[in-house]
N, C-alpha and C positions, 0 to 999 in steps of 0.2 A: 131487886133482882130483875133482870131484863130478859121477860117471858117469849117476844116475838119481837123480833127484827128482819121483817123481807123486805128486800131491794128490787125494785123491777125497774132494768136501764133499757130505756129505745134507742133505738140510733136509725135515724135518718138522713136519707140520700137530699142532694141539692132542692132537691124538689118539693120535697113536704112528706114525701112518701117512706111510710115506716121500713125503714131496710131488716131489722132485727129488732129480737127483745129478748131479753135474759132473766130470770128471774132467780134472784141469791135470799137463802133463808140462814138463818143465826149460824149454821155451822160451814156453809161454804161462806162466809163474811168472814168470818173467825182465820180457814185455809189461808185468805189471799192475801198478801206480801203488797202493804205498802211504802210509797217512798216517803223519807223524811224531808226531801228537795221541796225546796219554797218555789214558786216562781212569783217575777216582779211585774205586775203592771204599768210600764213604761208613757200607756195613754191616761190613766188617773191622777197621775203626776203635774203638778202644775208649773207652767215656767214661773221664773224669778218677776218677768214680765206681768204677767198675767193674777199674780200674788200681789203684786206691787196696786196694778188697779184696781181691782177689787178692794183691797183695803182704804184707799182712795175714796174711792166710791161710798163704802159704807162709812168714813167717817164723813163725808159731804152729806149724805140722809140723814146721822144722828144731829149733825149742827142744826138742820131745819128744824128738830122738832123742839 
């Protein structure tokens, strides 16, 4: 059973400088309403290009050894 759960979120301006902090414990976590929406990381993603050399490449190292 899960005795303590506090959340403490900062949020900072461009700068470094702490703009806010929030602190949520077990029953305002419990309140808040989240989304089931995924998002895609479009930059993680590798081109067909970039899969192709790499595989490339590592079968060129395994031949050496």
């Amino acid at each position: 059973m899960l005795k303590t759960n506090n959340t403490l979120v900062l949020e900072f301006d461009r700068y470094g400088v702490l703009k806010s902090k929030k602190f949520y414990d077990k029953d305002a976590l419990n309140k808040m309403k989240f989304t089931e929406m995924k998002t895609e990381n479009n930059l993680s993603k590798r081109s067909f290009v970039e899969s192709f050399l790499s595989s490339v490449k590592e079968k060129m190292y395994n031949r050496r050894k």
